[in-house]
C-alpha positions in Angstrom: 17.2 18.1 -16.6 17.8 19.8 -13.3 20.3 18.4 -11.0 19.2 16.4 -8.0 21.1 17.9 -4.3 21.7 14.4 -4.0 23.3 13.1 -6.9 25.0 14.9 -9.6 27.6 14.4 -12.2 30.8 12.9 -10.3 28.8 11.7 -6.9 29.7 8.7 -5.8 26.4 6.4 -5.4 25.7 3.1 -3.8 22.5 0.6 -4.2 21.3 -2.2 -1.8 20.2 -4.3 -4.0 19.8 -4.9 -7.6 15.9 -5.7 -7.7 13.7 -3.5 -10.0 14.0 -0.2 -7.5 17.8 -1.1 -7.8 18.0 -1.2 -11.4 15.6 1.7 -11.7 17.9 3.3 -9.3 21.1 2.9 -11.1 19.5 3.7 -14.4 18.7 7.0 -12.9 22.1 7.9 -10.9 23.9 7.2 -14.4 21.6 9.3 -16.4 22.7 12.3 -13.3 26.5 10.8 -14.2 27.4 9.7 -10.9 29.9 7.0 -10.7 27.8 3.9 -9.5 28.5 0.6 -7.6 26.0 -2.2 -7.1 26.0 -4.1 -4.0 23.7 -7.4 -4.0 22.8 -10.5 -1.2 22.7 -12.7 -3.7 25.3 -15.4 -4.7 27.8 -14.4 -7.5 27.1 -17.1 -10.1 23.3 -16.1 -9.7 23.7 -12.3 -9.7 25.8 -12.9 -12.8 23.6 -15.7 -14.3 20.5 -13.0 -13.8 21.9 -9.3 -13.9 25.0 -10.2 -15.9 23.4 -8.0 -19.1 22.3 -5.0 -16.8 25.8 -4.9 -15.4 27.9 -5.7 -19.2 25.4 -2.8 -20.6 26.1 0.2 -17.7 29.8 -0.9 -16.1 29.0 -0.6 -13.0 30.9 -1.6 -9.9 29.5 -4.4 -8.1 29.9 -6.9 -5.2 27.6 -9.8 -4.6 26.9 -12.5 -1.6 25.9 -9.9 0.8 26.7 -6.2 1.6 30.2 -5.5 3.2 31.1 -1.9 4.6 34.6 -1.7 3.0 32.7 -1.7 -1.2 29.9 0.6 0.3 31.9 3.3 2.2 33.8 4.5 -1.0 30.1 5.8 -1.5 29.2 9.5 -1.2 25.8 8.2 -0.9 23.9 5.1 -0.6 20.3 4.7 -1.9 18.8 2.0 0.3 15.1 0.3 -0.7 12.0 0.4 1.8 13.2 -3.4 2.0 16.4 -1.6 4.0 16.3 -1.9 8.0 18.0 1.3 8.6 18.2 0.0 12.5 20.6 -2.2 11.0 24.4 -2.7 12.2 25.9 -2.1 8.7 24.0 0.7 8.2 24.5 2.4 11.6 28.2 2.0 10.3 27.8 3.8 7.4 26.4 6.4 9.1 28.5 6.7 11.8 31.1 7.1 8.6 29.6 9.8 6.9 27.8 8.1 4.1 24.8 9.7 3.4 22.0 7.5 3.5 19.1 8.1 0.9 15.3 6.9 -0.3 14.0 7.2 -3.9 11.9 10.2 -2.1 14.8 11.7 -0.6 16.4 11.9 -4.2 13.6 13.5 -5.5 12.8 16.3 -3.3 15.9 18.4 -5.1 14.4 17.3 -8.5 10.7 17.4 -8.5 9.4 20.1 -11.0 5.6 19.8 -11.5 2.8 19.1 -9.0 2.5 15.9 -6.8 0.5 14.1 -4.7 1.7 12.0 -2.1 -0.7 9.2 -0.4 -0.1 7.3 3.1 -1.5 5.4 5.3 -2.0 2.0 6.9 -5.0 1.0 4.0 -5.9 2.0 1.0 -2.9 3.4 -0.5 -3.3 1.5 -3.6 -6.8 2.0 -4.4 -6.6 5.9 -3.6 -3.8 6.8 -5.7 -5.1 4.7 -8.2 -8.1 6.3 -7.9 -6.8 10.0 -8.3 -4.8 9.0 -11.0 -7.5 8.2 -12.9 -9.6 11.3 -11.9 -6.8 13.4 -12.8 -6.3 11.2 -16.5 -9.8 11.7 -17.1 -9.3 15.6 -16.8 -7.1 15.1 -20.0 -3.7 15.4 -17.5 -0.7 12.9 -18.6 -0.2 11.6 -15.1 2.6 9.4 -14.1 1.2 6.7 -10.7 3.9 5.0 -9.0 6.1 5.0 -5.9 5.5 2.2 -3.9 2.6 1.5 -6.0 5.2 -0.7 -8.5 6.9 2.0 -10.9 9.5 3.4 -9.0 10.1 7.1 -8.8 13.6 6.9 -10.2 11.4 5.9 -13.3 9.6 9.3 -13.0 12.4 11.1 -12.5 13.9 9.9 -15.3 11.3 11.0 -17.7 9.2 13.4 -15.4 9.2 15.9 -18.5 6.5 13.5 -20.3 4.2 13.9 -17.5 1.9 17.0 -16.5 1.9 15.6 -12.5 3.0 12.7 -10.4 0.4 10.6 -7.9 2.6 8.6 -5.8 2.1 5.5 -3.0 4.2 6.2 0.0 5.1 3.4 2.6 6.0 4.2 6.3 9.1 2.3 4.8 9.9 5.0 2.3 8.7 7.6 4.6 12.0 6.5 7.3 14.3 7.9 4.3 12.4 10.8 2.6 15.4 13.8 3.6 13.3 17.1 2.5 10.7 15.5 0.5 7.5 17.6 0.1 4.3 17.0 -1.6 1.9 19.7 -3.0 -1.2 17.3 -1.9 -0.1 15.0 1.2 -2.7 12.4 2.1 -3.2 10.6 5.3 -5.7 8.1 5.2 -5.7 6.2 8.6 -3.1 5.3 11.5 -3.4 1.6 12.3 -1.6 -0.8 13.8 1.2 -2.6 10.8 5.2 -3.1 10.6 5.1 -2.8 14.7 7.4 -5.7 14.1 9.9 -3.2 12.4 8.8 0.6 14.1 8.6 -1.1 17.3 5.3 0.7 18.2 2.1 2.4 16.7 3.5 5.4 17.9 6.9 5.6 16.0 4.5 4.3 13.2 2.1 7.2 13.3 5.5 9.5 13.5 7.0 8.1 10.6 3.7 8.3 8.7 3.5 11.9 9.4 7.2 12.7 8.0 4.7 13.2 4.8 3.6 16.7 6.2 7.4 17.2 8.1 8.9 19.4 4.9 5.2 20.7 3.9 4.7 24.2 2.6 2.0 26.7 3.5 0.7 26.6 0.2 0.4 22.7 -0.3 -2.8 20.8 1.2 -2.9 18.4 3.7 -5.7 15.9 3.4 -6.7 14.2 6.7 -8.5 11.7 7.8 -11.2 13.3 10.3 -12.6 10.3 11.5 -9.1 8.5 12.6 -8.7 10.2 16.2 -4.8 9.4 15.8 -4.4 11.0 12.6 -6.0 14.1 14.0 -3.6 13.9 17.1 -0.5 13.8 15.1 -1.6 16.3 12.3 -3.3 19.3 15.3 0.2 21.2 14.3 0.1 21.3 10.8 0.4 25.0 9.2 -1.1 26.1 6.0 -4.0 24.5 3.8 -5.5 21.2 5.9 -9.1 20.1 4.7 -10.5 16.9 6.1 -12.8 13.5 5.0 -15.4 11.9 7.5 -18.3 11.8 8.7 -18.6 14.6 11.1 -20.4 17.5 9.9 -17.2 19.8 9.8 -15.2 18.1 7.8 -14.6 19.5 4.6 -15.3 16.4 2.7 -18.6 15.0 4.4 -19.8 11.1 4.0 -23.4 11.4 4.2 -24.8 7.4 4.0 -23.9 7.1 -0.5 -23.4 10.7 -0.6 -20.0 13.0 -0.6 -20.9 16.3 0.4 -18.0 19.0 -0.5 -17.8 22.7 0.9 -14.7 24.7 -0.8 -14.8 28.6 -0.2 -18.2 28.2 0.9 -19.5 26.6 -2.1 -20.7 23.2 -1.7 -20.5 20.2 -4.3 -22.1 16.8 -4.2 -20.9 13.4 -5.3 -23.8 10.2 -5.1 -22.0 7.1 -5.3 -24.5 4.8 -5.1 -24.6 2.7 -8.1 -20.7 2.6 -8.3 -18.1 0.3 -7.0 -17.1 2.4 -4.3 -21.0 2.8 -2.6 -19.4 1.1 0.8 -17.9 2.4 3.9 -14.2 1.6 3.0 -14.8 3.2 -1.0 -17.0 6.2 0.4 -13.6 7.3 3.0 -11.2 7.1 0.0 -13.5 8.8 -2.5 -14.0 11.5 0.1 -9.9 11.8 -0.1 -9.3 11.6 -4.0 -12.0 14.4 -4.6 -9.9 16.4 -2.2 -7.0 15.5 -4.0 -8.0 15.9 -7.1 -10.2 19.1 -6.8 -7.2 20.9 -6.1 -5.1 20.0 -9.1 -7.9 21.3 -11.0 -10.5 18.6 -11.8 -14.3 19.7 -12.3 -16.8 18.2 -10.5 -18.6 16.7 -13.5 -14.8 15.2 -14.8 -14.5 13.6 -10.8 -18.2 12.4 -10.5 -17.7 10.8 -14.0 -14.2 9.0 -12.6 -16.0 7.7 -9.7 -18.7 6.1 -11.5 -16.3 4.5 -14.2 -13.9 3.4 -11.7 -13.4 -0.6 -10.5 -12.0 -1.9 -7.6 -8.5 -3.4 -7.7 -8.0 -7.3 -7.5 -7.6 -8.6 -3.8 -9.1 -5.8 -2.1 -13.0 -7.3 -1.4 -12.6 -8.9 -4.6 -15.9 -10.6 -5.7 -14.9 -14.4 -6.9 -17.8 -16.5 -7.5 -21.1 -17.5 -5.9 -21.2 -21.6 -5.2 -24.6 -22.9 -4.0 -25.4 -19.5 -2.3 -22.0 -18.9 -0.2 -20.6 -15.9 -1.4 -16.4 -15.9 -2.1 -14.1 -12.7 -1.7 -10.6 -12.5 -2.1 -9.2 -9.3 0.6 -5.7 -10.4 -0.3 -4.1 -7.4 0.2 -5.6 -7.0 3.6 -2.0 -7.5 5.6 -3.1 -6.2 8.7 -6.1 -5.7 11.4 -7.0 -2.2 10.2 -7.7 -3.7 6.7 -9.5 -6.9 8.1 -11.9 -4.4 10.0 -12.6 -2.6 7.3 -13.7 -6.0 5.1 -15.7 -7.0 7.6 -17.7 -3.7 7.7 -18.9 -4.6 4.2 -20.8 -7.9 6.0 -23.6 -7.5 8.2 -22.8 -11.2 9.7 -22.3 -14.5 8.8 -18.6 -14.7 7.4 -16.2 -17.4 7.5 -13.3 -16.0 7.9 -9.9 -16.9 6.2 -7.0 -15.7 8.3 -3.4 -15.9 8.7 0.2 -15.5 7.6 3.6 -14.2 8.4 3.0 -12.0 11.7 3.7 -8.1 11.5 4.2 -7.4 14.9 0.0 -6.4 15.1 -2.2 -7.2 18.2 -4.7 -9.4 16.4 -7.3 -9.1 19.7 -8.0 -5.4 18.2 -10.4 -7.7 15.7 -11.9 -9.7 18.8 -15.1 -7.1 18.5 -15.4 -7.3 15.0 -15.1 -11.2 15.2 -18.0 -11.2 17.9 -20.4 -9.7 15.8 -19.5 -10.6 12.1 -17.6 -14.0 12.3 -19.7 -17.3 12.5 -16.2 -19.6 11.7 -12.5 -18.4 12.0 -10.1 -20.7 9.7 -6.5 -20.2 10.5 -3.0 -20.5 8.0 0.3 -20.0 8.2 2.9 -19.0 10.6 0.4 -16.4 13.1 -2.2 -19.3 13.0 -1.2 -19.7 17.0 -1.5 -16.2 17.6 -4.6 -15.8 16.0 -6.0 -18.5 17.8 -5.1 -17.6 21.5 -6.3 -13.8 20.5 -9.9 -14.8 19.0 -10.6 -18.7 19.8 -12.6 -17.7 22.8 -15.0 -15.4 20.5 -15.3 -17.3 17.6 -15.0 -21.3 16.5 -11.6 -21.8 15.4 -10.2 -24.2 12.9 -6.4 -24.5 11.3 -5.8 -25.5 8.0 -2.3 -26.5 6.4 -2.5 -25.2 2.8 -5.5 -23.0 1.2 -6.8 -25.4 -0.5 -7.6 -27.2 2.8 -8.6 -24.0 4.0 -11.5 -23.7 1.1 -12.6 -27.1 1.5 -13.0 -26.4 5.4 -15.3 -23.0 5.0 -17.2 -24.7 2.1 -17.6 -26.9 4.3 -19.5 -25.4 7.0 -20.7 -22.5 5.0 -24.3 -22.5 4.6 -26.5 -20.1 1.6 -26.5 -16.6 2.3 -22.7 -16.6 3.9 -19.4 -15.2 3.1 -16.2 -16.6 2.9 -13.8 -14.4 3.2 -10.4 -14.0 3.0 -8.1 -11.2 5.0 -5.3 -12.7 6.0 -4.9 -9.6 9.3 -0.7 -10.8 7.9 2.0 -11.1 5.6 1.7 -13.4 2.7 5.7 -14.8 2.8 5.4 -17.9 5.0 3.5 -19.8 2.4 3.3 -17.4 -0.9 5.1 -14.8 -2.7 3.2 -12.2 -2.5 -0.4 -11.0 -1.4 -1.1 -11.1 -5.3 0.1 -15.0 -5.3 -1.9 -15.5 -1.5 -5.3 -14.1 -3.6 -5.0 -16.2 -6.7 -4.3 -19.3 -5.2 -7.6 -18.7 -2.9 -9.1 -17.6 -5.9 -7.8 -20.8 -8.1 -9.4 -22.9 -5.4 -12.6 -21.4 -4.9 -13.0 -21.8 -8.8 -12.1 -25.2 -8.5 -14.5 -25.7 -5.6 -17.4 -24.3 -7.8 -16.2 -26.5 -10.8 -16.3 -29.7 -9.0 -20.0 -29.0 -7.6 -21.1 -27.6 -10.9 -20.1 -31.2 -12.6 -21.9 -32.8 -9.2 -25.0 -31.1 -10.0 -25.0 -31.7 -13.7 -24.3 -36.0 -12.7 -27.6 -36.0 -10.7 -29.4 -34.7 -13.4 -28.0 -37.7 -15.7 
C-alpha cells in the first residue's frame, strides 16, 4: 500500500475524538504504523465503559474528559473531524506549535490511486453521490460511496485496492482541512446560505466550498452548477475541463422541462426522466450533474438512462408518507437550511402547511419570505429558531408554534383541508429537540402514521 505524505511508519498521529471517523481514523494510522494517541471529551469511566475494547485491542495512547494541548502537542500531526472548529483556541495553539493539522481528505490526497469523484454543495450531496454511485455500479464498477456520506474515507483508504473508484460527499467542514486534495470529477452543485453560524459569511462559505477545485488538474473535470450565479462567480477561474448543468441553452448538460439534453464533442445525448423519481426540478438539476459525472468515468448512455429510471429517492428528502383524508404528508428532513426549503417548496404549486424549525445555523430565514408568499397557506414553528422564524415570515404567512412534533401534526392536520400538503423542512438543525435529521423525520413520520391510524379507526366506528 503506498504511503500516505501525511502519515507513515513512525509519525506521530493525534485524533479529536474517538466517534466512528475516530476509530476509522486510528484503524487506518495504525495500519500506516504510526504511533497513535486518542484524545476524547468524554468522561473517563464512560470512554472506558464504551471504547475500553477498541483501546485493549490497538494500545493506543489516550486522554479523556476533554482535549488538553500538553497530550496533543507530542503529535506530529493531528487529524481533526468536520465536528473540529479549527477557529478554536486549542487549535490555534497547536498550530502556532507546529502540529500539523489534518482532515481524512488531507490524508488522502498522498494516497489516492484510482479515479474519484468528489461532490459539494449546500443540497443534494447525499442524493447525487448516491446517485453516481449507482450509475457507476450499474456499469459493472466496484465503487466504494462514502466521505461525509457515513463511511469514512479512512475506511477507503484502508481497503481502496477492493474498489475500481471512489464517489465521495464533501462538507464545507471537510473542505476547511483538505491540504492538496484533488478530485478527478469535482462537483459543485449550488452556493447557498448554511453553517454562516461557523464560516461567518456566505462568502467564506462559497470560498471554502470552492477549495474542491483549489489543487485541480487540467485534466480532471469540473462540474458546475450553471444556474447558481454564485457558483459561476467563484468557479470563472477555473483551468482545464469545466462542463456545466442548467437550464440555459449553453450549458453542457441542458434541463429541458423532463428532459436532459447532453452535448459532449459535439455529439448530443438525451435522457427523459419523466416516469422516474427524479421528473422534478430539484431531481432534474442533480441528474443533469451525475450524467456528467458519470459519463466521464466511462458509463454509456443506455447503462446511465437505465440508473435513472431504477433509482429511488433517499428517506427525508420530499419523502412521500401517507395520504389522510386527502392532505398529502412529506417528510424533507434533511432540509437543514433555506436553500433546501426552497427547493421543496418548488415541488408544490400552493397550498402547503409548512413544518419549520430547529437549532439555528446562522441562515437569514427572510430569504424564504417569497417562497412563503406564494406557496405557504400555514407556517407551524418548532424548536429553538421558532422566534426567528416567526419575526422573518409572520407578516407573510399565518404563524403558529408548536412545543413537540406531535403537537405540530395535530396543529396542520388540523387546519389542513383535501388537496394540501403538509410539509416538513425544518430551514435548521435537528439537535435542539432530536438527534439527528434522520430521528427529526421519523418522529414526524411516526406521528403522521399515527394521525392516519386514529382517523382510519374513526371512520371504520361510524360505519358500526
Amino acid at each position: 500500500m503506498k504511503q500516505s505524505k501525511l502519515i507513515s511508519a513512525g509519525t506521530k498521529v493525534a485524533i479529536l475524538g474517538l466517534g466512528i471517523s475516530g476509530r476509522a481514523a486510528a484503524k487506518y494510522a495504525l495500519q500506516c504504523g504510526a504511533e497513535v494517541r486518542v484524545s476524547d471529551i468524554r468522561t473517563e469511566q464512560q470512554f472506558v465503559a464504551e471504547e475500553g475494547a477498541f483501546l485493549s485491542a490497538t494500545g493506543v495512547s489516550w486522554e479523556a474528559g476533554g482535549h488538553t494541548y500538553d497530550f496533543l502537542q507530542q503529535a506530529d500531526v493531528v487529524l481533526v473531524s468536520p465536528g473540529v472548529d479549527l477557529a478554536s483556541p486549542l487549535i490555534k495553539s497547536l498550530q502556532v506549535a507546529g502540529v500539523k493539522l489534518a482532515g481524512e481528505l488531507a490524508v488522502a490526497a498522498g494516497q489516492l490511486q484510482l479515479p474519484v469523484v468528489a461532490i459539494t454543495g449546500t443540497n443534494g450531496k447525499t442524493t447525487v453521490t448516491t446517485l453516481i454511485g449507482e450509475l457507476l455500479s450499474a456499469s459493472g464498477k466496484k465503487v466504494f460511496v462514502g466521505g461525509n456520506i457515513g463511511i469514512p474515507l479512512y475506511e477507503f483508504l484502508c481497503h481502496q485496492e477492493k474498489y475500481d473508484m471512489a464517489v465521495v460527499e464533501v462538507s464545507s467542514f471537510q473542505l476547511e482541512s483538505a491540504g492538496n486534495f484533488s478530485a478527478d470529477v469535482g462537483v459543485l452543485l449550488n452556493i447557498t446560505p448554511d453553517h454562516l453560524d461557523r464560516h461567518g459569511s456566505l462568502e467564506a462559505y462559497g470560498r471554502l466550498k470552492m477549495q474542491l477545485f483549489a489543487h485541480k488538474k487540467e485534466e480532471a473535470l469540473a462540474v458546475i452548477n450553471g444556474d447558481d450565479s454564485l457558483c459561476l462567480e467563484l468557479s470563472k477561474y477555473l483551468t482545464g475541463d469545466v462542463q456545466t448543468f442548467g437550464v440555459a441553452k449553453t450549458a453542457t448538460a441542458v434541463i429541458d422541462r423532463d428532459l436532459i439534453r447532453l452535448t459532449l464533442a459535439e455529439k448530443t445525448e438525451e435522457y427523459p426522466l419523466a416516469a422516474t423519481a427524479l421528473a422534478n426540478s430539484v431531481g432534474l438539476r442533480n441528474s443533469a450533474a451525475a450524467i456528467l459525472a458519470a459519463r466521464r468515468l466511462g458509463c454509456t448512455p443506455e447503462q446511465i438512462l437505465q440508473g435513472l429510471q431504477k433509482f429511488r429517492l433517499l428517506p427525508h428528502r420530499i419523502e412521500f408518507v401517507a395520504e389522510v383524508e386527502g392532505v398529502g404528508y412529506y417528510n424533507d428532513s434533511k432540509a437543514t437550511n433555506t436553500g433546501a426549503v426552497l427547493g421543496a417548496l418548488e415541488q408544490f404549486p400552493g397550498n402547503v402547511i409548512l413544518i419549520a424549525g430547529g437549532r439555528d445555523k446562522g441562515d437569514d430565514y427572510r430569504l424564504l419570505r417569497k417562497a412563503v408568499t406564494e406557496r405557504v397557506r400555514q407556517l407551524v414553528v418548532i424548536g429553538e429558531a421558532a422566534v426567528l422564524l416567526e419575526e422573518a415570515l409572520a407578516d407573510v404567512v399565518t404563524t403558529l408554534p408548536a412545543q413537540s412534533m406531535q403537537e405540530a401534526v395535530t396543529i396542520a392536520a388540523g387546519s389542513a383541508r383535501p388537496g394540501d400538503v403538509v410539509l416538513l423542512s425544518p430551514a435548521c438543525a435537528s439537535f435542539d429537540m432530536f438527534t439527528s435529521y434522520g430521528h427529526r423525520g421519523n418522529e414526524f413520520k411516526k406521528e403522521v402514521l399515527a394521525l392516519q391510524a386514529a382517523r382510519k379507526k374513526i371512520l371504520e366506528s361510524g360505519k358500526n
